[in-house]
C-alpha positions as CSV (number, residue, x, y, z in Angstrom):
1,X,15.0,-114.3,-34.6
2,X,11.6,-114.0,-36.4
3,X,10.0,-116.4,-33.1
4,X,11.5,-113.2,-30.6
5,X,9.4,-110.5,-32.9
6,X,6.5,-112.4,-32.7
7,X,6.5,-113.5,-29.1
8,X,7.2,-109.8,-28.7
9,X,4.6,-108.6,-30.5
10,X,2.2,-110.7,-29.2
11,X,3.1,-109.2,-25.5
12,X,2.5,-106.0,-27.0
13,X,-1.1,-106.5,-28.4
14,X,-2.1,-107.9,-25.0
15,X,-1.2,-105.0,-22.8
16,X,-2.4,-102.8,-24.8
17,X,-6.4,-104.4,-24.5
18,X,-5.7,-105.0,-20.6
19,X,-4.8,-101.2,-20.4
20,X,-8.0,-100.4,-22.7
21,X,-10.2,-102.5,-20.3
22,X,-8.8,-100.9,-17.4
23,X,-9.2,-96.7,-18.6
24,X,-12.5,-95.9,-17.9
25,X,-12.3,-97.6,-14.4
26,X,-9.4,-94.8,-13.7
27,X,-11.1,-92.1,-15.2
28,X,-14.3,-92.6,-13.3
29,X,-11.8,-93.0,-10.2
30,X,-10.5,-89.8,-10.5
31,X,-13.6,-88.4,-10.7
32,X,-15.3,-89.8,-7.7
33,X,-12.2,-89.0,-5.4
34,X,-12.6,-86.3,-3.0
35,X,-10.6,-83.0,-3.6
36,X,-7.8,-82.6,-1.8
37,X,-8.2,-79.8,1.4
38,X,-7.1,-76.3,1.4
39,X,-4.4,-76.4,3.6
40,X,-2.8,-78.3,1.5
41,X,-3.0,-76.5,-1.3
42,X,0.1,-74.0,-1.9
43,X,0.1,-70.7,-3.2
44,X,1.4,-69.9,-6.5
45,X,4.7,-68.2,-6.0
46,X,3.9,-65.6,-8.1
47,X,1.8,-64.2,-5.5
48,X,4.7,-63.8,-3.1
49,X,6.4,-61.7,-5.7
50,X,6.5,-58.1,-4.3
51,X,6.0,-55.5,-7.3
52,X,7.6,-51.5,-6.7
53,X,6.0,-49.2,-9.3
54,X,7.9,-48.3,-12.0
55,X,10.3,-45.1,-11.8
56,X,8.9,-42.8,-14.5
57,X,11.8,-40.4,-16.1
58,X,11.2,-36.8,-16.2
59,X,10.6,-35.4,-19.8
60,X,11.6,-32.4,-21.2
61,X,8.0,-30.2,-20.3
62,X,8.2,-32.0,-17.3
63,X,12.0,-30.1,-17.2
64,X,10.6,-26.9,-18.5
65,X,7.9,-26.8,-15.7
66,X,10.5,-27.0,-12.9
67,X,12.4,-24.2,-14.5
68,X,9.1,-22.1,-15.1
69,X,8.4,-22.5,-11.2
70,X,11.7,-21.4,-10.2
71,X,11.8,-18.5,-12.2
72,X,8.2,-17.3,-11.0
73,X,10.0,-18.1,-7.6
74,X,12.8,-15.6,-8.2
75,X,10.5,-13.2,-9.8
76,X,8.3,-12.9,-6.6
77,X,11.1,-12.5,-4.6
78,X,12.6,-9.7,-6.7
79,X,9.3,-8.0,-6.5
80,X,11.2,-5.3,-3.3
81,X,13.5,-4.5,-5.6
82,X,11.2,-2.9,-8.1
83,X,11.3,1.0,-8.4
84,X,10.0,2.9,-5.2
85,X,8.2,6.4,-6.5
86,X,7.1,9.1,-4.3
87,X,4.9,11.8,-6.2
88,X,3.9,15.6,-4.7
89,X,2.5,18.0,-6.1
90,X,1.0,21.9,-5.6
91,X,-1.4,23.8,-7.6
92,X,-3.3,27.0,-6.8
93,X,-6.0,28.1,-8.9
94,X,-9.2,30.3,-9.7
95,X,-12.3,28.9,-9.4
96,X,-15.8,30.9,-10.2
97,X,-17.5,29.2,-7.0
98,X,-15.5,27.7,-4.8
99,X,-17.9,26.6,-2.5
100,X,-19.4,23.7,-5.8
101,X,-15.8,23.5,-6.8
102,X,-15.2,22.0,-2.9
103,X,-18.3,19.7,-3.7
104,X,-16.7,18.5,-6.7
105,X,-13.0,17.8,-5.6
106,X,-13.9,15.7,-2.3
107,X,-16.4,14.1,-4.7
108,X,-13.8,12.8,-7.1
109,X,-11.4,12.3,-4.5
110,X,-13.6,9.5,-2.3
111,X,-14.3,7.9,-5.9
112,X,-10.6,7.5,-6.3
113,X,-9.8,6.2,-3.1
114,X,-8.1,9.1,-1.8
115,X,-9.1,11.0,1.2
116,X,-8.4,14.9,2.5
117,X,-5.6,15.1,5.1
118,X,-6.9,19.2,5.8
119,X,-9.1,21.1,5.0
120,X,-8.8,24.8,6.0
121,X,-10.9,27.8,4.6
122,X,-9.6,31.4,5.0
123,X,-11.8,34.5,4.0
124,X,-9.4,37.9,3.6
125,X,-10.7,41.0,5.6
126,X,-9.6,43.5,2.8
127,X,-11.4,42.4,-0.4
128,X,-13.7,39.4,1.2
129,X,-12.2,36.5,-0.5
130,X,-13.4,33.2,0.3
131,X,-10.2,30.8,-0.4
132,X,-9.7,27.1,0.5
133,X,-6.7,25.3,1.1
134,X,-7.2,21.5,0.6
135,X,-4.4,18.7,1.3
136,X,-5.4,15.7,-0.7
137,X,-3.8,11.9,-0.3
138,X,-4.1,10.0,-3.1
139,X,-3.1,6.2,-4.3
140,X,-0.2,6.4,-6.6
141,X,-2.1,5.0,-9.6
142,X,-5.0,7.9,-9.6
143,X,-2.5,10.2,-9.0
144,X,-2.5,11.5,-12.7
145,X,-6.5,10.8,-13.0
146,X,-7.2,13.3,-10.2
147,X,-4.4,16.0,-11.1
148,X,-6.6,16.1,-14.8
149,X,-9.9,16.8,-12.7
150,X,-8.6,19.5,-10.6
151,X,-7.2,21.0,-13.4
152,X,-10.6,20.8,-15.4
153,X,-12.2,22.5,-12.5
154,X,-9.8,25.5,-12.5
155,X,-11.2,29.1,-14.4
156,X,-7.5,29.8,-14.2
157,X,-4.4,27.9,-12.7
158,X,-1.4,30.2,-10.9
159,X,1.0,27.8,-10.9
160,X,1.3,24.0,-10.8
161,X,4.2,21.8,-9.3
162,X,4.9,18.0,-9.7
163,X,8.0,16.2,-8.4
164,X,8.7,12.3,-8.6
165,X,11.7,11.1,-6.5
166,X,12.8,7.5,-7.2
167,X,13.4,6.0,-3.4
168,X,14.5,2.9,-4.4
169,X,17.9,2.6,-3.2
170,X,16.7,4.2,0.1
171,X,13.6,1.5,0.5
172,X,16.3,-1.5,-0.2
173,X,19.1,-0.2,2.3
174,X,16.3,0.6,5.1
175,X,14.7,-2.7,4.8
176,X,17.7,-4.7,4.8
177,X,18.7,-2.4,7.7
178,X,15.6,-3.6,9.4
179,X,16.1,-7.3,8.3
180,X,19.7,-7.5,9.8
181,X,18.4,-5.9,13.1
182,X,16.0,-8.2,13.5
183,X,18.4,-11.3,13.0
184,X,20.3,-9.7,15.4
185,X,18.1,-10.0,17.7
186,X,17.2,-13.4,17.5
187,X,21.0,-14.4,18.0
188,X,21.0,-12.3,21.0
189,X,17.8,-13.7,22.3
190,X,19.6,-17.5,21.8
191,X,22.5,-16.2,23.4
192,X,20.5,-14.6,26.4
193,X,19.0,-18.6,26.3
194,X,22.4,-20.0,27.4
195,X,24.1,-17.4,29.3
196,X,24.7,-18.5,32.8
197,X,26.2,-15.9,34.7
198,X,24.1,-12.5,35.7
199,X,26.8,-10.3,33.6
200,X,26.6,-11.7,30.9
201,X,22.4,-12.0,31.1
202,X,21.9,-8.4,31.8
203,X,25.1,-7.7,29.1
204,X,23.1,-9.5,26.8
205,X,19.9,-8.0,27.9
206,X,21.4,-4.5,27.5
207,X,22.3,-5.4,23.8
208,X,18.6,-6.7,23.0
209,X,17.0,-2.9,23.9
210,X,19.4,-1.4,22.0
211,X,18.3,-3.6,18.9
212,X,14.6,-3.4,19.6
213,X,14.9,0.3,19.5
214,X,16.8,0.4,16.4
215,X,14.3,-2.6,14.8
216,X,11.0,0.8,16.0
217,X,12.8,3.4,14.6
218,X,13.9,1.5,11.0
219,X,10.2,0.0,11.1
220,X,8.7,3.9,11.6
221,X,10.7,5.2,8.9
222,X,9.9,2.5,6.5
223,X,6.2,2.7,7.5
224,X,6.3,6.4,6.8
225,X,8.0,5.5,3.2
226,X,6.0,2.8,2.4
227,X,2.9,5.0,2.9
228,X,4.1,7.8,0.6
229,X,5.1,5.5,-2.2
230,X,1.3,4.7,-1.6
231,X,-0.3,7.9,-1.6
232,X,1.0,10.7,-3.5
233,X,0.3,13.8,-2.0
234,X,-1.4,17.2,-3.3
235,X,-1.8,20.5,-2.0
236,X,-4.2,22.5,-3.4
237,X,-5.4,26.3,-2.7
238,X,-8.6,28.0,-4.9
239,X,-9.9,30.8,-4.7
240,X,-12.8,33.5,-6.3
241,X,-11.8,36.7,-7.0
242,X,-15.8,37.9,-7.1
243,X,-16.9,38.3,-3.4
244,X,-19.2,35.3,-2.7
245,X,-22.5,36.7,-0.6
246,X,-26.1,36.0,-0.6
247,X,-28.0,38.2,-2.9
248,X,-32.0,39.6,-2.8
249,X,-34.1,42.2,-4.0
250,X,-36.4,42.7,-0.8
251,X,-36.4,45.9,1.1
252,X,-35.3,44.2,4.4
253,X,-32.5,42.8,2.7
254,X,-31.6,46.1,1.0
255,X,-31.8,48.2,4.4
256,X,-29.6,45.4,6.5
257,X,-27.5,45.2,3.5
258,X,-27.3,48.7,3.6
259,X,-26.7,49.0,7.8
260,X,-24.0,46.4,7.2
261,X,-21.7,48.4,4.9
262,X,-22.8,51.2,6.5
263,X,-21.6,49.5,10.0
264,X,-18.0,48.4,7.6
265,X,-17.5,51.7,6.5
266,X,-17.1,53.4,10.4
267,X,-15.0,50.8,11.2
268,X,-12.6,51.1,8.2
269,X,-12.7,55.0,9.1
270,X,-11.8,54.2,12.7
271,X,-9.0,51.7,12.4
272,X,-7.7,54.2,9.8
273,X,-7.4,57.1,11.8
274,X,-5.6,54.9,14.6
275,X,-3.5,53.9,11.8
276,X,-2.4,57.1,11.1
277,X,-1.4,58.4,14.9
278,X,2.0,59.1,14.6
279,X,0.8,61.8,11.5
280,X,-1.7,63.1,13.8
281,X,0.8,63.8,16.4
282,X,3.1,65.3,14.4
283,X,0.0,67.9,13.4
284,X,-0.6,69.1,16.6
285,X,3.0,69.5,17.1
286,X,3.2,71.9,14.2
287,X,0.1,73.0,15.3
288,X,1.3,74.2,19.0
289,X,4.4,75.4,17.5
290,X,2.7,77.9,14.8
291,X,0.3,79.6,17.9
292,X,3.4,80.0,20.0
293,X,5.2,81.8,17.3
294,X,2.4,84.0,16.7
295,X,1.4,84.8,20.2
296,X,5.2,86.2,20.7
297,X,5.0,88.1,17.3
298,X,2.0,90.0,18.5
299,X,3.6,90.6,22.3
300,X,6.7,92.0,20.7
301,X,4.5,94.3,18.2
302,X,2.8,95.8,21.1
303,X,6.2,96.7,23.1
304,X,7.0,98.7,19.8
């Protein structure tokens, strides 16, 4: 037994130097051998390995958001219904001059972005009162800022008249009037796209008129409301009660001054003496009468 460990040992210690005498050959074998080509090299398989981005899970802001865009969504659409006011208003008023108080009022009412839809002036032949009669348009939101500057231009105010009229219900039933027409429309205009026979084309035809001229007059109507819901209207009418007329101290404006009412007086003694005609005929009536009477008064005195 002990001569097979030792023969076996003794095989062990000489492999062991041949393999030490042999090492650095390999190493420098390895290192002097040429590296292998690229074709032959294969890819790691990591690199066929398709990667899909990762699914990200909405939070709860990213939640929130969503709803916040919906609701600003709804709100915008909800926007026709809001209330539909149509404001008008009257005033009449004294001014001391009316001519600066005109300046004033068509001043304020270009700053505010409102414009004057008449203008008429009006001077009365009895007394010679200049009066104006002003018809102003103005957006909805000065309405209030200009009534407060008419009113601060008036010496004394008559009477003054402001009505609101809530036209929403009317606004919402003409528009969706105007919507439904028009969808109307568009189906007959597919249908006129298929129809085949001439009957039923100039059927069709018949029905898209009709519709158009329903879709003009619902569009007028609404433009006509839309633009008073706009512009609130005012009608205003001031007046002096002083007669307004160029004064001067000058003899030549003293002696035409003086031909003038002169010239106004003859007239007003003219047209009143027409006036009174049927007085005047009545007068010499009476008048022809009473000389009869006494002519036969006197003929029968003599025959006595």
């Amino acid at each position: 037994m002990k001569k097979y460990l030792i023969a076996g040992s003794l095989l062990a210690l000489m492999f062991s130097c041949k393999y030490k005498d042999q090492e650095p050959e390999k190493m420098l074998a390895v290192q002097l051998a040429p590296p292998l080509p690229l074709t032959k090299q294969k890819a790691p398989v990591v690199n066929d390995v398709k990667f899909a981005p990762p699914v990200v899970k909405p939070d709860a802001e990213a939640d929130a958001k969503v709803v916040d865009n919906e609701d600003a969504t709804a709100s915008t659409v909800v926007k026709d219904t809001s209330k539909k006011i149509i404001k008008q208003g009257d005033i009449r008023f004294e001014a001391k001059n009316i001519s600066a108080t005109r300046k004033v009022l068509l001043n304020t009412l270009g700053k505010l972005g409102g414009y004057a839809d008449e203008d008429n002036q009006s001077l009365s032949s009895d007394s010679g009162r200049k009066e104006y009669n002003i018809k102003a348009r103005i957006p909805a939101k000065n309405f209030d800022a200009f009534i407060e500057a008419v009113s601060s231009s008036a010496s004394r105010i008559d009477y003054r008249h402001i009505s609101v009229s809530d036209v929403t219900s009317e606004y919402i039933d003409m528009k969706t009037r105007l919507n439904n027409q028009k969808v109307l429309e568009a189906t007959y205009i597919g249908l006129l796209k298929k129809a085949s026979k001439m009957k039923d084309i100039l059927d069709i035809e018949e029905k898209i008129t009709d519709t158009r001229t329903e879709i003009e007059s619902e569009q007028g109507q609404l433009n006509m409301m839309s633009k008073q819901i706009a512009y609130s209207t005012l009608d205003m009418t001031f007046y002096t009660r002083a007669i307004e007329h160029e004064t001067g101290t000058t003899a030549g404006y003293r002696l035409s001054t003086a031909f003038s009412e002169g010239w106004a007086m003859l007239q007003a003694l003219f047209y009143a003496v027409i006036t009174l005609w049927p007085l005047e005929i009545l007068a010499i009536g009476i008048l022809i009468l009473v000389r009869g009477w006494r002519r036969r008064r006197k003929v029968l005195a003599a025959q006595k």
